[in-house]
Wavefront OBJ file of the C-alpha trace (Angstrom):
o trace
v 69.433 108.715 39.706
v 68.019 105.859 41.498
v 64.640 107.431 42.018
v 64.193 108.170 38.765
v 65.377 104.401 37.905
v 62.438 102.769 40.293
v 59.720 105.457 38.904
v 60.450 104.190 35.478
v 60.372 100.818 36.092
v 57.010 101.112 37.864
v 55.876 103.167 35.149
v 56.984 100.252 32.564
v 55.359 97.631 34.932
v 52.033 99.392 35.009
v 52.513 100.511 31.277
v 52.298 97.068 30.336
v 48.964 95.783 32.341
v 47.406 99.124 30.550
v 48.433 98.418 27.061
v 47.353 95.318 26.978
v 43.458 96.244 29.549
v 41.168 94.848 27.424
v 42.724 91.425 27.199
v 43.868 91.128 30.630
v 40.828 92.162 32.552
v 38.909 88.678 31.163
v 42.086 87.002 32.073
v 42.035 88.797 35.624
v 38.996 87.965 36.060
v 38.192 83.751 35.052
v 41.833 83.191 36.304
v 40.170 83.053 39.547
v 37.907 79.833 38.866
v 40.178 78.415 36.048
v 43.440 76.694 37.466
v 45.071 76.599 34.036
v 44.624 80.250 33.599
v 45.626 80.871 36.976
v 48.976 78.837 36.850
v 49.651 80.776 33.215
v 48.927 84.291 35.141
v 51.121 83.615 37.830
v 54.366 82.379 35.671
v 53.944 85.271 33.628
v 53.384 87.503 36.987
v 56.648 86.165 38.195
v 58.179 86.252 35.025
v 57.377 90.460 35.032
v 58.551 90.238 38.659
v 61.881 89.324 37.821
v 62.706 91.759 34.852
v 61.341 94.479 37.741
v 63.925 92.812 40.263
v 66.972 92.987 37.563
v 66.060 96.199 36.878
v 65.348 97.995 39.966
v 68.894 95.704 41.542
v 70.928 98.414 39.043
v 69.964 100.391 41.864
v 70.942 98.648 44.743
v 73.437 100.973 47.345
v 70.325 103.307 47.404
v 67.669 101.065 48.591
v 67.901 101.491 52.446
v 66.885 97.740 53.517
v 69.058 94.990 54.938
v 67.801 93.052 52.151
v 67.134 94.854 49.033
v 66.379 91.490 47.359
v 63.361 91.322 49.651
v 62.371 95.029 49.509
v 61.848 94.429 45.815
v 59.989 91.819 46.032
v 57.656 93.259 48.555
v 57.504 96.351 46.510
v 56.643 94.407 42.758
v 54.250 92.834 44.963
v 52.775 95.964 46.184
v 52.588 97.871 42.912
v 51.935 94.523 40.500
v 48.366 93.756 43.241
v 47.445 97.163 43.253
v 47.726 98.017 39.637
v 45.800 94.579 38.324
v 43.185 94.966 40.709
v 42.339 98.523 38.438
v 42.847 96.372 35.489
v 38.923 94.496 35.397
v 37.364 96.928 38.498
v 38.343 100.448 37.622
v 40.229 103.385 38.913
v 36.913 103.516 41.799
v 37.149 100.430 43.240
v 39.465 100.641 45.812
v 39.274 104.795 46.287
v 35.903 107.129 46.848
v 37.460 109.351 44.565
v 39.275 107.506 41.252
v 42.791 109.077 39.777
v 43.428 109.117 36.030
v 46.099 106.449 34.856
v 48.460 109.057 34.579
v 48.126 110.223 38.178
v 47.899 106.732 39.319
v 51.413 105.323 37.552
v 52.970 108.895 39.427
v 51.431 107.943 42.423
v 52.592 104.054 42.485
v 55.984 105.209 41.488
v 56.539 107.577 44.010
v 55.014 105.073 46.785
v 58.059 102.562 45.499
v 60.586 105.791 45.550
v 59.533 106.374 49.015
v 59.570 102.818 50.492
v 62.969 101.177 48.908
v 64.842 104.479 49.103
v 63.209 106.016 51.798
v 65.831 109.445 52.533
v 67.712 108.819 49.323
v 64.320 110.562 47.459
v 64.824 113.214 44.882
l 1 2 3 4 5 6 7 8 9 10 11 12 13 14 15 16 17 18 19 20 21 22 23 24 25 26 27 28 29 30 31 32 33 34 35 36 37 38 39 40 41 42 43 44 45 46 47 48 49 50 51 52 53 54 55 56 57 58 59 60 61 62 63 64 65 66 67 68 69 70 71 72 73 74 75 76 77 78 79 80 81 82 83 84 85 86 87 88 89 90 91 92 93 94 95 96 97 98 99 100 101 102 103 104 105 106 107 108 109 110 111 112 113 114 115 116 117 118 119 120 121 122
């Protein structure tokens, strides 16, 4: 089912920034004032893009925009900011009242579910 397909692969994508916290939020954080860091964190970035983009493709005849190509995109985009922003500042940065990383990955999946398959959800 293609919902379940783009939950899972959100799930993976933010599975992978929390496995490996610790490490990443220094990187998250200096990559900002160190251009070697910063080109290193972006290849990788669009590195993780792509294997999201193959993946969430398998799906394509569900996702309901002209250019599902560009809905992923916009999506990874959407669900890669969000979740690294959590990574250094917390699940209370952004939100008076913080969600546990559980709620969060359901929560970023079913945003993604919602906006590349918009009336195919279920």
């Amino acid at each position: 089912m293609p919902a379940d397909l783009v939950r899972a692969a959100v799930a993976e994508m933010v599975g992978i920034s929390f496995r490996h916290r610790r490490f990443l939020r220094a990187v998250v954080l200096i990559s900002a004032a160190h251009p070697e860091v910063q080109r290193r964190c972006a290849r990788y970035s669009q590195e993780l893009g792509e294997g999201f983009a193959r993946v969430v493709l398998t799906a394509r005849a569900a996702i309901r925009h002209g250019d599902p190509e560009a809905a992923i995109r916009s999506c990874f985009g959407t669900v890669f900011a969000t979740s690294i922003i959590r990574i250094p500042y917390g699940p209370g940065f952004a939100t008076p009242v913080p969600v546990d990383d559980d709620a969060f990955v359901a929560d970023l999946g079913e945003t993604a579910v919602r906006y590349l398959l918009a009336d195919a959800v279920g």
